[in-house]
N, C-alpha and C positions, 0 to 999 in steps of 0.2 A: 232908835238911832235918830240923833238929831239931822236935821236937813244940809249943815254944814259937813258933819262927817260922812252925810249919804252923799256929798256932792265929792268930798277927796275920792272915799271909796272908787265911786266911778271912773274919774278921771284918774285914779292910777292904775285902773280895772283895764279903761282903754288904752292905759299909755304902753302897758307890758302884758296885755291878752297874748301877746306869740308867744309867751313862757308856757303857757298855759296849753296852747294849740301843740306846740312841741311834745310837750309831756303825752298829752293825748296821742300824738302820733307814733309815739314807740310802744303804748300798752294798748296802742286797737287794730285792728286789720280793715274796720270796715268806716263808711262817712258817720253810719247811725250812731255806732259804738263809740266814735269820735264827739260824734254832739252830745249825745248822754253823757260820755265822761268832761267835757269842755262846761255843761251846764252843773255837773255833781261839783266838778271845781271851783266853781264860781258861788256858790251856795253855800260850800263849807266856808270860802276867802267870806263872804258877807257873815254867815256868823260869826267867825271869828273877827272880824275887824274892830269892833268895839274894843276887845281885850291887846291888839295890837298898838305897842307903846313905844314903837319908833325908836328902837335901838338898835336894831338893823334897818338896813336899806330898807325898805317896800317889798323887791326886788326879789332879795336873800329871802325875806318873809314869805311871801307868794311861792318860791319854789319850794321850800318846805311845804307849805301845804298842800299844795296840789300835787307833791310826790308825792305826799302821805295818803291824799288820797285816792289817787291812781292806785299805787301797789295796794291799798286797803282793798279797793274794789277789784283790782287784776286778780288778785288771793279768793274772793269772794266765788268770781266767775271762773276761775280756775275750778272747784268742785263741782262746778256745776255740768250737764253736759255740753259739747261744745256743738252746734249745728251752722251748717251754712247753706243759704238756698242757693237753687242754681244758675237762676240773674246773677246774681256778684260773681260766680266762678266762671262762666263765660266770658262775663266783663273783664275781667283779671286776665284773663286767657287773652284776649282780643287785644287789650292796653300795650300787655307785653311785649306782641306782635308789633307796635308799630313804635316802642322805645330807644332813644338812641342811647349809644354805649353809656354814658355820664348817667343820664338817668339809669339804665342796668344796675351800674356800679354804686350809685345812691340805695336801689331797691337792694340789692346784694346786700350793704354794710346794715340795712333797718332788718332786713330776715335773719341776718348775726345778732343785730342786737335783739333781740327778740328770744332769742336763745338764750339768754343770759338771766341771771335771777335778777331780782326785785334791787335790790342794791346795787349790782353791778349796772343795770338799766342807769339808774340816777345818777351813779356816778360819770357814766360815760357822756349821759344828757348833760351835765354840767361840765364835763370836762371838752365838749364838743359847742359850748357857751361860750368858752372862753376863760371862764372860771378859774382862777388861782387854785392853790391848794388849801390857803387859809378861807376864801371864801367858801370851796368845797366840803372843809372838816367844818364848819360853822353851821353851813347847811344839813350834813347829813348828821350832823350829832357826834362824831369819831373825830380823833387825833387827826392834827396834819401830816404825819411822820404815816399813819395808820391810812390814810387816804391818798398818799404816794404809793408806798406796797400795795393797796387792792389796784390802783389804777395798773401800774405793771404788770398784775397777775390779768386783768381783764386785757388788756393790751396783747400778751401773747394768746387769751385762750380766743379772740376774736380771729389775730391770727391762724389760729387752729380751724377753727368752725370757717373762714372765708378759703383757706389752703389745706384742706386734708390731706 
């Protein structure tokens, strides 16, 4: 990669890293698993960037990727077993104890979304962007018509999962 598109790369790496940190925060529970997935992101956006021909936003681009490779690697770790030491579950315990409702009500709606499959995840992360419907279907690869109906169906089933 030439020095000029290793200097955009970066500068658009810094400009929209929160896309990135986000994406990270609905498919991990812990900081580690957050960096590892935040740097797996950033590795595949640098390969790919050469092949990146500027017909979408930056933007649209980057979420594509880094959803693809979040749920690539969430799928991954999913078969694998799942462990957790006792530091972070104390930690987690102790945090709780001293949150106020708004933050509750934040940790509430990420343990919902976290329930939810691999698509329904992205879509909600984008729809929680701010994201259109045409920039949504553009991003996840589906109709706009077809990214209105999932969004609905996830709408009530988060519903479901926060009010049993």
């Amino acid at each position: 990669m030439n020095k000029e598109l290793e200097h955009q790369f970066v500068t658009n790496l810094e400009k929209h890293q929160n896309i990135a940190h986000k994406i990270c925060r609905i498919y991990t529970n812990d900081q580690a698993s957050h960096n590892d997935l935040f740097q797996e992101i950033t590795i595949q956006l640098w390969k790919a960037y050469p092949k990146f021909r500027g017909e979408a936003k930056f933007s649209t681009w980057m979420y594509r990727v880094a959803l693809n490779t979040a749920i690539t690697l969430y799928r991954k770790k999913k078969r694998g077993i799942q462990t957790q030491d006792y530091e972070s579950v104390h930690f987690k315990i102790k945090a709780e104890e001293y949150d106020d409702e708004e933050e509750q009500q934040i940790k509430l709606m990420y343990d919902a979304i976290k329930e939810l499959n691999d698509i329904e995840k992205a879509l909600v992360f984008l729809y929680l962007e701010d994201k259109n419907y045409k920039e949504i279907s553009e991003t996840l690869g589906i109709s706009e018509v077809n990214a209105r109906v999932k969004m609905n169906r996830v709408k009530t089933k988060l519903r479901t999962i926060l009010n049993p």
